[in-house]
C-alpha positions as CSV (number, residue, x, y, z in Angstrom):
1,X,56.9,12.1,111.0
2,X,55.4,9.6,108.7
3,X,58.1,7.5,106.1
4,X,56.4,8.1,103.3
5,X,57.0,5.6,100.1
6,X,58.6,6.9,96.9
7,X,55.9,6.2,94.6
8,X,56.0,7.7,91.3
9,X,54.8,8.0,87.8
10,X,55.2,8.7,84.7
11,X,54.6,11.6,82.0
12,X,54.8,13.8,79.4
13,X,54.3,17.7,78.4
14,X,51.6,17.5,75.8
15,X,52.9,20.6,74.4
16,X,56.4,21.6,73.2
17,X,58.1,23.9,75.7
18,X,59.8,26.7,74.8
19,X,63.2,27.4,77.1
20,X,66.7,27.0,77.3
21,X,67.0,25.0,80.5
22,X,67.7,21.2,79.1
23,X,64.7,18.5,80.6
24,X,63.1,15.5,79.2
25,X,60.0,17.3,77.5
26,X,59.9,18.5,73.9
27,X,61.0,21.9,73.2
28,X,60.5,24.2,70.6
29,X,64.0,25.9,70.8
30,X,67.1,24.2,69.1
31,X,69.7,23.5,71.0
32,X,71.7,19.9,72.0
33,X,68.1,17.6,72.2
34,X,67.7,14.6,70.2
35,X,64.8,15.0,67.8
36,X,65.8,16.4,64.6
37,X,65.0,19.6,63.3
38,X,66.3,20.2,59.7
39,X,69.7,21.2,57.9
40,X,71.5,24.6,58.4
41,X,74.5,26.1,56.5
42,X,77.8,25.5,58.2
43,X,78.0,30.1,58.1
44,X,75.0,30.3,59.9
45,X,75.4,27.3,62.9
46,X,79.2,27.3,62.8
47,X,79.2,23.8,64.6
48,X,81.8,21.6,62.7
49,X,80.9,18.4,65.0
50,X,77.5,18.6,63.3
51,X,78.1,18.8,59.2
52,X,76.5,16.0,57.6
53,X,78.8,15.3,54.8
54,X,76.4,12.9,52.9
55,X,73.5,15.9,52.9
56,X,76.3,18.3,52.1
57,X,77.2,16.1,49.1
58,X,74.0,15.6,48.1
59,X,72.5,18.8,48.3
60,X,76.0,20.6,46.3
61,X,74.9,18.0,43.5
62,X,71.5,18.6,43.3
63,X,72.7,22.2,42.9
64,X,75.1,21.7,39.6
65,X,77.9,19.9,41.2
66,X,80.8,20.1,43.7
67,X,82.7,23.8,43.3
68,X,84.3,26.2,45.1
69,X,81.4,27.3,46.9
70,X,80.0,24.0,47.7
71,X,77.9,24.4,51.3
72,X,78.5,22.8,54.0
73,X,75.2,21.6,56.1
74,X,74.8,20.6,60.0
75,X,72.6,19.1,61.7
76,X,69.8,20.9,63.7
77,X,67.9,19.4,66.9
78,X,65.4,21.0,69.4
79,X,66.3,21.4,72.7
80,X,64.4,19.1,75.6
81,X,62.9,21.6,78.0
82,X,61.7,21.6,81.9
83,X,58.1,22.3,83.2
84,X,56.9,22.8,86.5
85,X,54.2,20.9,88.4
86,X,52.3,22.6,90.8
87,X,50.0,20.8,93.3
88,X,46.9,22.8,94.5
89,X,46.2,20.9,97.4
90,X,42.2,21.6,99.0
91,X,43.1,21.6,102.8
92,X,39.1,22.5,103.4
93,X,37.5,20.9,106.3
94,X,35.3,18.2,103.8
95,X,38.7,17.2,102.9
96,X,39.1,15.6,106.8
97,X,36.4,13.1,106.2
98,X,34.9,9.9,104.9
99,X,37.2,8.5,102.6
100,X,39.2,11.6,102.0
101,X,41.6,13.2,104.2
102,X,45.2,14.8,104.7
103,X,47.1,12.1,105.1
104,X,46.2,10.9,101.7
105,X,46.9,14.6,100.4
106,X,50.5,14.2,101.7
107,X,50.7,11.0,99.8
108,X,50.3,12.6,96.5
109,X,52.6,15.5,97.5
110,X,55.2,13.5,98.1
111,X,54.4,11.4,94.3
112,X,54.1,14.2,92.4
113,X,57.4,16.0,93.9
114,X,59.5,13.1,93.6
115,X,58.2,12.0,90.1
116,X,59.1,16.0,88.7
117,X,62.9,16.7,90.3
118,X,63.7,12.9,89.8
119,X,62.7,14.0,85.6
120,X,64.4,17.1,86.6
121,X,61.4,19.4,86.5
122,X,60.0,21.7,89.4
123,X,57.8,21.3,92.1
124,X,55.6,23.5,93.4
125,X,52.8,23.6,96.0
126,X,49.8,26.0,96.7
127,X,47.3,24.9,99.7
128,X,43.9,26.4,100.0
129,X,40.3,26.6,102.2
130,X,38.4,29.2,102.7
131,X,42.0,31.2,101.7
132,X,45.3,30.7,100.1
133,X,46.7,28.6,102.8
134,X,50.5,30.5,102.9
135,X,51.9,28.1,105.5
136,X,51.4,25.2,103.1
137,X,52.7,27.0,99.6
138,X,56.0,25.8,97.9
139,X,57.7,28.1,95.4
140,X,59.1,26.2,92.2
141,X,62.0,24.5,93.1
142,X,64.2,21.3,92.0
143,X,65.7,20.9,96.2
144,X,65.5,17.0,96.1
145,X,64.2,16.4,99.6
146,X,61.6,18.6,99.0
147,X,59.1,15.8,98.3
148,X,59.1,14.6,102.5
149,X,59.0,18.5,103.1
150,X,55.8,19.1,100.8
151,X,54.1,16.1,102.5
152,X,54.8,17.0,106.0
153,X,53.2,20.4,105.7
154,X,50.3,19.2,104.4
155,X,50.3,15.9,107.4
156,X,51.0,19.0,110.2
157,X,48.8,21.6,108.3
158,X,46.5,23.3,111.3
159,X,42.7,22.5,110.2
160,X,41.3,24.7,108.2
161,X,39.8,28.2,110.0
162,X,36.6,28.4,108.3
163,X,34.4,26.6,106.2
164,X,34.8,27.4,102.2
165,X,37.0,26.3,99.6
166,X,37.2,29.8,97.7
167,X,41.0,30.1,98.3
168,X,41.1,28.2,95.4
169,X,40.7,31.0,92.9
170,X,43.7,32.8,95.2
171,X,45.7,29.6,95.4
172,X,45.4,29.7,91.5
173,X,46.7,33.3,91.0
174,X,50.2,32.1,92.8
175,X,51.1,30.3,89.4
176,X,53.5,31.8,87.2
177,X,55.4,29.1,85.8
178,X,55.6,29.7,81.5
179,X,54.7,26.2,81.4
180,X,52.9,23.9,84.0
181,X,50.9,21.2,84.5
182,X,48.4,21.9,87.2
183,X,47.4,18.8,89.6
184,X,44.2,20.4,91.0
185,X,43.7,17.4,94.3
186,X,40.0,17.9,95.6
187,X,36.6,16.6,96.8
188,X,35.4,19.1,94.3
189,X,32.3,19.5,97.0
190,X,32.1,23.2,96.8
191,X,30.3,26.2,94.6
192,X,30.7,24.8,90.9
193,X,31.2,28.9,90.2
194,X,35.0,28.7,92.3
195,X,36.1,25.4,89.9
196,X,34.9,27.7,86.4
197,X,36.7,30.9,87.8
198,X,39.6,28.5,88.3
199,X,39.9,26.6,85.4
200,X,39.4,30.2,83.2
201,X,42.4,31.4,85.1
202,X,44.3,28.2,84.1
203,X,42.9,27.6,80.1
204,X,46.8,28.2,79.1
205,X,48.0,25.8,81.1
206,X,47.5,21.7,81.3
207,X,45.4,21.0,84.5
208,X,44.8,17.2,86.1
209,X,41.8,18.0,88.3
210,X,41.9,14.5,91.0
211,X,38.6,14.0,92.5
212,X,37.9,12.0,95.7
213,X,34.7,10.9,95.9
214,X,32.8,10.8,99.3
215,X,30.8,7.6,100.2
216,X,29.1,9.8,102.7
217,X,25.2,8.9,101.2
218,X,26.0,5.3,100.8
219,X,26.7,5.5,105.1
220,X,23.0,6.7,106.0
221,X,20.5,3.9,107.1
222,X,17.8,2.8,104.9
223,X,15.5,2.8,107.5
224,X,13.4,5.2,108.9
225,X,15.1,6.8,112.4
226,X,17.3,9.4,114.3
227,X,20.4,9.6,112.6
228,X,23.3,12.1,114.2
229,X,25.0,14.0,111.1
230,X,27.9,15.9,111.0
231,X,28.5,19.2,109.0
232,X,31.6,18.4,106.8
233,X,32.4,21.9,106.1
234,X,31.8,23.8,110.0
235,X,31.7,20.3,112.0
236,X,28.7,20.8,113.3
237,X,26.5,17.6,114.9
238,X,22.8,17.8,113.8
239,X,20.3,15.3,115.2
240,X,17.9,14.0,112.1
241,X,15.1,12.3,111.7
242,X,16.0,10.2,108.5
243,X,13.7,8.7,106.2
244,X,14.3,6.5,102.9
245,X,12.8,10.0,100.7
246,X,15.5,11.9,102.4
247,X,18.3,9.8,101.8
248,X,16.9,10.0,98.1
249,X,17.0,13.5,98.1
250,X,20.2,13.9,99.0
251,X,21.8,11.7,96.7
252,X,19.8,13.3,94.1
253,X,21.4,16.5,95.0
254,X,25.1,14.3,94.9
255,X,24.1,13.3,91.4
256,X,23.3,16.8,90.1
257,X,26.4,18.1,91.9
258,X,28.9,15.8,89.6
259,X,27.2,16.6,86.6
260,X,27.7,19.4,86.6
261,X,31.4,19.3,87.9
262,X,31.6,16.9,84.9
263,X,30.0,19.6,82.3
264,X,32.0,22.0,83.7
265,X,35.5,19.6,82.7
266,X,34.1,18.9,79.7
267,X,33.2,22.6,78.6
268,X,37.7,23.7,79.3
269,X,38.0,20.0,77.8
270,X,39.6,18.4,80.7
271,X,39.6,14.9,81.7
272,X,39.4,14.4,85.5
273,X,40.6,11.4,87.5
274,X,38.3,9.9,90.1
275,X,39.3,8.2,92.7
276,X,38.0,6.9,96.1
277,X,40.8,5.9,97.8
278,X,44.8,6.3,97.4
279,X,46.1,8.0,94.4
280,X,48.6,5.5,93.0
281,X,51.4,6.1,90.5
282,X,50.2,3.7,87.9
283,X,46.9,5.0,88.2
284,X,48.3,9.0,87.5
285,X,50.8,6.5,84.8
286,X,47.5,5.4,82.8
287,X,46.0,8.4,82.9
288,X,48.5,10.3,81.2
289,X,48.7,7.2,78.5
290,X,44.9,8.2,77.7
291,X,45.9,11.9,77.7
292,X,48.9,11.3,75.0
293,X,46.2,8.9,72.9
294,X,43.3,11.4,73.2
């Protein structure tokens, strides 16, 4: 069982939330929060801690003077809400190469887990491949050790059956939180169709697509000669006969593959985060700074 380090980030609901369960995002309920939210009469919020004697004043002489039937206002705040992340986790047999692979998956399971329940949000998890992977799905929940849990499925996940990542779409059909932020963790090397049916299935909620980026091209020899490739998605070994056009070729096809992966984002106005390596807290940190700026 690997220790894994309790990295974290942090972050913020771009939306207000609307629920009754107190959290550190901003609701759109009143209830005991901290940001304001406006006078009430004393008849209608009968909440004596709250009168605000210098508005009450104030408002009874703007209104002819103190009587009788002077009112009495309190103070009104929003409630802070709770959200639920949910971590769609590609378990697909691309994902076990190059620069990607599980172990860095667990990683960011265990980040993202122990970054929400220590806010005192949810965590949930939904693996995929060619299906909704069932043995590596995590209902919402606030359990605090569930962080190592969530990792160590993913480290001791069985390899992926067949090739495909279309249990994506399924995976995505498993979320039912009211509000969620969706980390979508992926090599993204898959039918650009599956990511559009996804992200239209997830418009109403906030979705941080994380894309690992193979170096796979950058590996073949410049040079004209046999070369032994491996299929990423069936594992397959194929002899070939590689020349510099080829290599070309193929990261032509690379190229095209990302842009339109990146039209696709930009069409359900999502910003993704690239990276080739470890997913680090401050990195997830300063991307949610650009989120709240943008």
């Amino acid at each position: 069982m690997t220790a894994f380090k309790h990295d974290e980030f942090s972050y913020r609901y771009p939306h207000n939330v609307y629920g009754h369960v107190p959290g550190s995002h901003s609701g759109s309920s009143l209830g005991t929060g901290d940001r304001f939210a406006g006078f009430a009469d004393l008849f209608d919020y009968p909440d004596p801690r709250r009168i605000d004697i210098r508005a009450s004043v104030r408002n009874n002489m703007a209104n002819g003077g103190i009587s009788a039937n002077d009112r009495w206002l309190v103070r009104r705040f929003q409630q802070r809400s709770t959200v639920t992340l949910w971590l769609l986790a590609d378990m697909s047999k691309s994902m076990s190469v190059s620069n990607v692979n599980h172990q860095r998956l667990a990683n960011l399971a265990h980040m993202i887990a122990h970054s929400a329940i220590g806010l005192g949000d949810k965590f949930a998890l939904a693996g995929f491949d060619s299906h909704w992977r069932q043995d590596i799905s995590i209902m919402p929940t606030r359990q605090r050790n569930m962080s190592t849990i969530a990792a160590d499925l993913i480290e001791q996940a069985a390899p992926a059956s067949a090739p495909g990542s279309e249990g994506l779409i399924e995976a995505a059909n498993m979320i039912s939180s009211p509000h969620a932020m969706v980390f979508l963790a992926s090599d993204f090397c898959c039918d650009i169709s599956i990511i559009e049916k996804t992200l239209r299935k997830l418009s109403h909620y906030t979705v941080i697509p994380i894309v690992w980026q193979h170096d796979d091209v950058d590996h073949l020899p410049s040079h004209a000669g046999w070369t032994e490739m491996r299929d990423a998605e069936t594992g397959q070994h194929h002899a070939v006969w590689m020349r510099p056009t080829m290599k070309k070729r193929w990261q032509s096809a690379m190229d095209e593959h990302f842009e339109k992966l990146s039209t696709c984002f930009m069409r359900h106005r999502i910003r993704p985060l690239l990276v080739d390596g470890e997913v680090t807290g401050e990195q997830l940190t300063h991307y949610f700074m650009g989120m709240k700026k943008s």
